[in-house]
BABA-557265 format. One record per residue (C-alpha): residue in one letter; chain; x, y, z. Coordinates in steps of 0.2 Angstrom, whole numbers, plus 5000, padded with zeros to 4 digits. Example, Ala and Ser with C-alpha at 12.3 -4.5 7.8 and 13.67 -1.06 7.14 Angstrom:
+------+-----+------+------+------+
! type ! mol !   px !   py !   pz !
+------+-----+------+------+------+
!    A !   A ! 5062 ! 4978 ! 5039 !
!    S !   A ! 5068 ! 4995 ! 5036 !
+------+-----+------+------+------+
//
This chain:
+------+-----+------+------+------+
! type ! mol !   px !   py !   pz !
+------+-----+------+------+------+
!    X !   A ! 5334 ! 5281 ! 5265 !
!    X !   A ! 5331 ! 5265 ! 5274 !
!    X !   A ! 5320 ! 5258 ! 5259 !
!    X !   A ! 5333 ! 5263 ! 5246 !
!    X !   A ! 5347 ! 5255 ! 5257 !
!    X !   A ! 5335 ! 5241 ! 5258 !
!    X !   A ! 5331 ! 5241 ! 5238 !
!    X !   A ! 5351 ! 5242 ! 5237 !
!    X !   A ! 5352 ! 5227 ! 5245 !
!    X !   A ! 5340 ! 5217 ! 5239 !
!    X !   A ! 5347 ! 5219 ! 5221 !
!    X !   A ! 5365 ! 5216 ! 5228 !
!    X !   A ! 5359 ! 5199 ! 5234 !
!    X !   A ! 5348 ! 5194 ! 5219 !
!    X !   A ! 5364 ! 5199 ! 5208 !
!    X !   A ! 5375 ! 5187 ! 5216 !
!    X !   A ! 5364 ! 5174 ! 5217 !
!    X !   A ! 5361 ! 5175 ! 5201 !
!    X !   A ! 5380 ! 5178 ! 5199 !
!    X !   A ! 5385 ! 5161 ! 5209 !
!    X !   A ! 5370 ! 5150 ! 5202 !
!    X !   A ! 5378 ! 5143 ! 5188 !
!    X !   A ! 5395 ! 5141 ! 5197 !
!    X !   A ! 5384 ! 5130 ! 5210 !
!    X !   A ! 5375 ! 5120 ! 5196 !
!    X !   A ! 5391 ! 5116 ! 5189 !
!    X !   A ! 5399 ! 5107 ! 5205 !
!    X !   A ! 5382 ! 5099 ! 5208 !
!    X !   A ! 5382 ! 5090 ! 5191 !
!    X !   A ! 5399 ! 5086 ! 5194 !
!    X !   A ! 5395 ! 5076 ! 5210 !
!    X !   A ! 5379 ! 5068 ! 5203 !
!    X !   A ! 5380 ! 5050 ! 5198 !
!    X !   A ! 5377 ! 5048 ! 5178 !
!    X !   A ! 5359 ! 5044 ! 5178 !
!    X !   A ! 5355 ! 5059 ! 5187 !
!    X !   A ! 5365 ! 5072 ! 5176 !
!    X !   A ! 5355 ! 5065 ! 5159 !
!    X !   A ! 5339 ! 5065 ! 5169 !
!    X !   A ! 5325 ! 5074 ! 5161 !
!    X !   A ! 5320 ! 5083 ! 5178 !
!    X !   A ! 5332 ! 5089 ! 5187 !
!    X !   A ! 5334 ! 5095 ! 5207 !
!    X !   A ! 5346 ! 5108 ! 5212 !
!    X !   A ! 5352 ! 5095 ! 5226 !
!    X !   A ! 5355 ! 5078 ! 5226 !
!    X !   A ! 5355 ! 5063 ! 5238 !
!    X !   A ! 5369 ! 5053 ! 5232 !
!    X !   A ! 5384 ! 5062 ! 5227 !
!    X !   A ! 5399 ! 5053 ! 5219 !
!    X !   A ! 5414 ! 5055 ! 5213 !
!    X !   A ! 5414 ! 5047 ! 5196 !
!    X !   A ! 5417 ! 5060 ! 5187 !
!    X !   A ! 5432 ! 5068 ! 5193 !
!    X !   A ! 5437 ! 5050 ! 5194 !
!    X !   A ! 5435 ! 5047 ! 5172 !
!    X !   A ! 5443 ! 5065 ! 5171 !
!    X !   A ! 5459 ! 5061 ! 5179 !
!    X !   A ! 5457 ! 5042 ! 5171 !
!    X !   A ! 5460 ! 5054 ! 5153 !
!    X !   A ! 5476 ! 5050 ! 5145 !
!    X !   A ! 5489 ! 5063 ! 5147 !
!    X !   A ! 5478 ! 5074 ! 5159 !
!    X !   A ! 5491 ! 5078 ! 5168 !
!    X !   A ! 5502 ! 5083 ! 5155 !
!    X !   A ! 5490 ! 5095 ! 5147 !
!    X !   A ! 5487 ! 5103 ! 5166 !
!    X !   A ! 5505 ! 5107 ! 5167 !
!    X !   A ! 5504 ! 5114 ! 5147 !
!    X !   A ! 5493 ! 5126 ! 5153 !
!    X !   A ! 5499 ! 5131 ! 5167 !
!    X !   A ! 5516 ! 5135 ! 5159 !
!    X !   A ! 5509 ! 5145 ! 5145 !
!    X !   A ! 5498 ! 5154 ! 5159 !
!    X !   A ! 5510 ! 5157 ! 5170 !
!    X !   A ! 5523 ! 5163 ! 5155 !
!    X !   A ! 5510 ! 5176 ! 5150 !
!    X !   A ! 5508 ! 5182 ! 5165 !
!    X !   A ! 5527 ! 5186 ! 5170 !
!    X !   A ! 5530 ! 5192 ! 5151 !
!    X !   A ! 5515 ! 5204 ! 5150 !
!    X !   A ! 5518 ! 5210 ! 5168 !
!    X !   A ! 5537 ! 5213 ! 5165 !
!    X !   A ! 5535 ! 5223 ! 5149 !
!    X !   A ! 5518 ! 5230 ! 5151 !
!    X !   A ! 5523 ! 5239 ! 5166 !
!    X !   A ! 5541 ! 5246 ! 5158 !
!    X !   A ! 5528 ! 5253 ! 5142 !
!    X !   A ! 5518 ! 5262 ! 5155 !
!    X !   A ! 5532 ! 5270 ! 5162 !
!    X !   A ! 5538 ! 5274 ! 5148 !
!    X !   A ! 5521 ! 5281 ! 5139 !
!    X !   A ! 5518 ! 5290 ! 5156 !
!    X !   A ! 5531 ! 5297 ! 5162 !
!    X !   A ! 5542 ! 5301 ! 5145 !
!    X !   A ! 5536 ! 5313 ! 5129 !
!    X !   A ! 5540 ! 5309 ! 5113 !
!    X !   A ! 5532 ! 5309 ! 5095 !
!    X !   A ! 5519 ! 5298 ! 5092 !
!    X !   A ! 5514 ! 5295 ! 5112 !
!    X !   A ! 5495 ! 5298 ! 5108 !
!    X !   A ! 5494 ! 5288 ! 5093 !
!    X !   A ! 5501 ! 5273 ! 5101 !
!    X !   A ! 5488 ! 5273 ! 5116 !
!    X !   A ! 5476 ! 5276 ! 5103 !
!    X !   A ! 5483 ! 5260 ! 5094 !
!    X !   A ! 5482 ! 5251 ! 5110 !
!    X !   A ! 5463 ! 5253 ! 5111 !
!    X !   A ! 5460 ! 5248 ! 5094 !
!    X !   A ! 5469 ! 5232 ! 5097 !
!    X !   A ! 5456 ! 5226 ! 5107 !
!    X !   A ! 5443 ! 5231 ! 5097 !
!    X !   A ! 5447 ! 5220 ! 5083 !
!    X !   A ! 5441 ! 5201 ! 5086 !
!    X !   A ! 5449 ! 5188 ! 5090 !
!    X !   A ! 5441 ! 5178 ! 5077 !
!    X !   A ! 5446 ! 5189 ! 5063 !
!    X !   A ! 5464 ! 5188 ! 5069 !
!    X !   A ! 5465 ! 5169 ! 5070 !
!    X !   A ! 5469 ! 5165 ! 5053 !
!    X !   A ! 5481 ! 5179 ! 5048 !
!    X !   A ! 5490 ! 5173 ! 5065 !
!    X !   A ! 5490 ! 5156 ! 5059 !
!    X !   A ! 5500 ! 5159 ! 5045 !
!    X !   A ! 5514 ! 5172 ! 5054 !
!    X !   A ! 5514 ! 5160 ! 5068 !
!    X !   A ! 5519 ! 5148 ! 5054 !
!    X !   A ! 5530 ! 5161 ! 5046 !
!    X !   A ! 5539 ! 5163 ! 5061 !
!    X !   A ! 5543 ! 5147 ! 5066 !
!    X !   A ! 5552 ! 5144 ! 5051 !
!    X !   A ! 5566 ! 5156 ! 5056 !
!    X !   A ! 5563 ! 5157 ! 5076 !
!    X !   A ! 5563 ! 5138 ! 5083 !
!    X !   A ! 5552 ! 5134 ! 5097 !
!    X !   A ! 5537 ! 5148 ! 5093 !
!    X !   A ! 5531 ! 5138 ! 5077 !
!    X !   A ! 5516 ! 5127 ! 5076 !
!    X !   A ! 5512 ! 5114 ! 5089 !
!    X !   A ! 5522 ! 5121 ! 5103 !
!    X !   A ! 5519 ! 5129 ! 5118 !
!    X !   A ! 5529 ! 5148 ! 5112 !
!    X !   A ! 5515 ! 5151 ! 5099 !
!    X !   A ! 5505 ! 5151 ! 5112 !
!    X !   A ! 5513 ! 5165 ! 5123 !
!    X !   A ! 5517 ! 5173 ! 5108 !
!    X !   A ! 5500 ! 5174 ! 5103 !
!    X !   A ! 5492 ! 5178 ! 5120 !
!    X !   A ! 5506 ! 5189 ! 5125 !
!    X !   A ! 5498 ! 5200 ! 5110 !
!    X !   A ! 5482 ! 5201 ! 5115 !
!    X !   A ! 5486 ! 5205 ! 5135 !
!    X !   A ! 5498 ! 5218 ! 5133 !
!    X !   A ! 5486 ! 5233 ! 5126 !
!    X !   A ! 5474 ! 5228 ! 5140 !
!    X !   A ! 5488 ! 5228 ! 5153 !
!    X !   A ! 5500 ! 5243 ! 5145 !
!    X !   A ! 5481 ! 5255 ! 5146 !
!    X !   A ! 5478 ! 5250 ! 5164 !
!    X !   A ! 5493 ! 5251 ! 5172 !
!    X !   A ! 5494 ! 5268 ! 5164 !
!    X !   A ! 5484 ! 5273 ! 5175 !
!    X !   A ! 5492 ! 5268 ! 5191 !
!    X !   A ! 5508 ! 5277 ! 5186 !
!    X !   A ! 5501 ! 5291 ! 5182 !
!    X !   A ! 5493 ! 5292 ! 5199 !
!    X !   A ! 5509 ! 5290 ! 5208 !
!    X !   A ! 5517 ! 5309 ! 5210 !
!    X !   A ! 5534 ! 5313 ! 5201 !
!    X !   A ! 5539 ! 5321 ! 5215 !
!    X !   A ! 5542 ! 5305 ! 5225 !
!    X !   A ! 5554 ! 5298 ! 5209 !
!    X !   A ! 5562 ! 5315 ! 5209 !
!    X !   A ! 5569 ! 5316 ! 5227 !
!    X !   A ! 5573 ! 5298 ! 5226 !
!    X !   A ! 5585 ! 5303 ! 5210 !
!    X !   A ! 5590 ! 5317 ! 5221 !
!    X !   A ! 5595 ! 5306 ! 5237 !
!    X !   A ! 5608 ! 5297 ! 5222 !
!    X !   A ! 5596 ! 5282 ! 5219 !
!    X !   A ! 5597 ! 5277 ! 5198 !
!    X !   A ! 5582 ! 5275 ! 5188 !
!    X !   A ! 5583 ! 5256 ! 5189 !
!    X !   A ! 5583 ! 5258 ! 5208 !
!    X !   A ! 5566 ! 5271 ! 5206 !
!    X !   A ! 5559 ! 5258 ! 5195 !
!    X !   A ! 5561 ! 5242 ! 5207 !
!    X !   A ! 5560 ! 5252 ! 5226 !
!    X !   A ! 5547 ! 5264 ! 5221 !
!    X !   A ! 5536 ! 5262 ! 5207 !
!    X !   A ! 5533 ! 5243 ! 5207 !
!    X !   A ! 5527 ! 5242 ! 5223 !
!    X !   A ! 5516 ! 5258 ! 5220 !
!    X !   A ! 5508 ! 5250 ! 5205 !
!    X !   A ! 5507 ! 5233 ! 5212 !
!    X !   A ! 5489 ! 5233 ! 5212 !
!    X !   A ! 5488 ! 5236 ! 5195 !
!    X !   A ! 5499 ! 5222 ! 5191 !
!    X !   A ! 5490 ! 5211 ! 5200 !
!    X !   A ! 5475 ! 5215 ! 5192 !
!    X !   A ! 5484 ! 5212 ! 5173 !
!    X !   A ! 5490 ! 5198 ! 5178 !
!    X !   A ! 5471 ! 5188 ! 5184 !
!    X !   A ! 5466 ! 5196 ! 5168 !
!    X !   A ! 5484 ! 5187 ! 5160 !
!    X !   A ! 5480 ! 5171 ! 5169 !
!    X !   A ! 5463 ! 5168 ! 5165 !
!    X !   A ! 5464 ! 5173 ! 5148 !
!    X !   A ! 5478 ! 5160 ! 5142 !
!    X !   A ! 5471 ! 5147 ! 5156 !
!    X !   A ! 5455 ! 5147 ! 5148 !
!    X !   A ! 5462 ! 5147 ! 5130 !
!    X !   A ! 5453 ! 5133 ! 5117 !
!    X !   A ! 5453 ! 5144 ! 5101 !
!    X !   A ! 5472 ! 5148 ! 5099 !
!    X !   A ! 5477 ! 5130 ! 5107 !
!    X !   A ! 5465 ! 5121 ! 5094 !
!    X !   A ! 5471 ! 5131 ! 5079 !
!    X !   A ! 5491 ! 5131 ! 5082 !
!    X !   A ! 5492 ! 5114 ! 5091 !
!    X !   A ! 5488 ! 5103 ! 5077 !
!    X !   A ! 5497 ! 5087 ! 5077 !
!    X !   A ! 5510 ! 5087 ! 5093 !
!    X !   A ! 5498 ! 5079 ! 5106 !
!    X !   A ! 5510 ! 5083 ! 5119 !
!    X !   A ! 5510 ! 5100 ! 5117 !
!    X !   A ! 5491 ! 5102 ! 5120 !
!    X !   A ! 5484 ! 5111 ! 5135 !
!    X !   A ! 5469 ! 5109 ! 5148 !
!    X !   A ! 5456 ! 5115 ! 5138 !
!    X !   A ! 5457 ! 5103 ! 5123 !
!    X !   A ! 5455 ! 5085 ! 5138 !
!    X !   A ! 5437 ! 5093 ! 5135 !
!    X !   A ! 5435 ! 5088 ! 5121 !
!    X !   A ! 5434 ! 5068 ! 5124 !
!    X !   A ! 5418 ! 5072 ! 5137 !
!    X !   A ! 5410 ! 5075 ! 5118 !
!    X !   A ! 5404 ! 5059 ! 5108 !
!    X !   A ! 5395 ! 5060 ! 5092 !
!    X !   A ! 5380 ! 5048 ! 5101 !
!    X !   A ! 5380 ! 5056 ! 5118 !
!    X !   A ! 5391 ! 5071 ! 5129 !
!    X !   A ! 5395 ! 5067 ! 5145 !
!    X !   A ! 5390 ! 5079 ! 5155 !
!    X !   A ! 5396 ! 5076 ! 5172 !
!    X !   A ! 5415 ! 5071 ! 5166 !
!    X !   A ! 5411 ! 5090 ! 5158 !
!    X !   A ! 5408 ! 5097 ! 5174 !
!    X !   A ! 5422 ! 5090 ! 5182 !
!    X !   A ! 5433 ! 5093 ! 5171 !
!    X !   A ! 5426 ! 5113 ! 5174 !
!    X !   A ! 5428 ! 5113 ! 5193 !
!    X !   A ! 5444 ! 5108 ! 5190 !
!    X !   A ! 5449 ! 5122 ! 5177 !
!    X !   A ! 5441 ! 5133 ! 5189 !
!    X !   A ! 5454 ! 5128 ! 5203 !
!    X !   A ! 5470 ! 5137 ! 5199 !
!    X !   A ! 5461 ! 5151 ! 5194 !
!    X !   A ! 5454 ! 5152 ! 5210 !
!    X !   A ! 5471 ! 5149 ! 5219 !
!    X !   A ! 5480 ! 5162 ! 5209 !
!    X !   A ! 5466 ! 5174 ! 5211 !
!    X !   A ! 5469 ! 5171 ! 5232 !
!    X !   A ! 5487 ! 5173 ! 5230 !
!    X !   A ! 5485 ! 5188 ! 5220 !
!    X !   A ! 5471 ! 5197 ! 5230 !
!    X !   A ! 5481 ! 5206 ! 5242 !
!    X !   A ! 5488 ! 5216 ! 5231 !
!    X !   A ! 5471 ! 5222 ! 5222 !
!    X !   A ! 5465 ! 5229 ! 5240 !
!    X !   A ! 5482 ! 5237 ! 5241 !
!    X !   A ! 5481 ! 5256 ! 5236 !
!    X !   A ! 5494 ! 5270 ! 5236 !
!    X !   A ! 5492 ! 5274 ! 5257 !
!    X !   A ! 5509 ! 5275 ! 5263 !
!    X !   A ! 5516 ! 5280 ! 5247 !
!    X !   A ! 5519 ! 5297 ! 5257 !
!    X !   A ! 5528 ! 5298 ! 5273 !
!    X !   A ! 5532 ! 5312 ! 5285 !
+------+-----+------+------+------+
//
């Protein structure tokens, strides 16, 4: 036993090194002056860390503007997908009707299909849609919750169906018997109950529409304004030569609200349904 535990171990440690390596080579070329980022022999330290880099990201015009794109569209998605995705699994749980297994089916088939098969024939109903619905058209920030709104909610609709299935009827039923309404069961009892879930649907949310470059280079053509975090990337790469260390930068600093929403979040993924039951 103790030389499986210490196999066990081993592996575990091996596994998040590997895990955590690039995350570390990434801040250190984002600290390492320009000649040592295009050396041909690299050290996984260095002597004379600067700042440059995060200095000629922030230097790029409208950075800040495209840090707040993004974080609207994310933080959109996530309130959206959350709201709705959680009333679906309620209702794809807890009600029967015609058609209930085919459209859980129909949710797992949506994310088999690949993004990049969908991006063209989005392309056009995003286009198709604007015409009639303003502000969800072509170069503007709606197209991209739309679009991303699309994608999350099979992923979030399938997961939290199994959180509220794993809370007992019986707790909704004597709350309607002690004269509380549905909306009331919904809010006071169930939501808190599958708030784990939700927290966890809503990193997969974030991240997902943080991290977007496909969908915000193919619907945000022309309006500048409208483009997010993502796209700043794209000055780091020059025809003659990339700038690797604005790259980085420009990484650890994607990587920051992610790692702020995930901390804000991470309660509520340790949370469980302990307590759900009282005497």
């Amino acid at each position: 036993m103790r030389i499986r535990r210490r196999v066990a171990d081993a592996t575990a440690i091996l596994v998040a090194l590997v895990t955590i390596f690039p995350i570390y080579w990434m801040l250190l070329s984002a600290v390492k002056p320009a000649g040592e980022v295009q050396s041909l022999h690299q050290r996984p330290w260095t002597l004379a860390p600067s700042l440059d880099s995060f200095r000629r990201v922030l230097g790029v015009e409208n950075f800040g503007r495209y840090f707040l794109n993004s974080l609207i569209v994310a933080l959109l998605v996530v309130a959206l997908s959350a709201g709705i995705a959680f009333l679906a699994a309620v209702a794809v749980t807890r009600f029967r009707f015609r058609f209930r297994a085919t459209i859980l089916v129909l949710f797992l088939v949506a994310q088999m299909v690949p993004i990049e098969a969908l991006t063209i024939p989005l392309f056009f109903l995003i286009r198709d849609i604007g015409s009639a619905v303003p502000g969800v058209g072509l170069n503007t920030l709606g197209s991209l919750v739309l679009v991303h709104l699309a994608f999350t909610l099979p992923f979030a609709i399938w997961m939290l169906r199994g959180f509220v299935a794993a809370v007992p009827e019986e707790i909704e039923e004597a709350a309607l018997l002690d004269g509380a309404s549905r909306f009331t069961v919904l809010w006071r009892i169930l939501f808190p109950l599958v708030a784990p879930g939700l927290a966890a649907t809503s990193v997969f949310s974030f991240i997902t529409a943080w991290n977007d470059f496909l969908f915000a280079r193919t619907f945000i053509i022309s309006a500048t304004d409208n483009q997010t975090l993502p796209m700043a990337l794209l000055v780091f790469f020059k025809p003659d030569e990339n700038d690797w260390g604005g790259i980085m930068a420009a990484s650890v600093l994607m990587t920051v609200p992610v790692l702020v929403f995930f901390v804000v979040v991470r309660r509520r993924l340790v949370a469980g349904l302990g307590g759900a039951v009282k005497d």
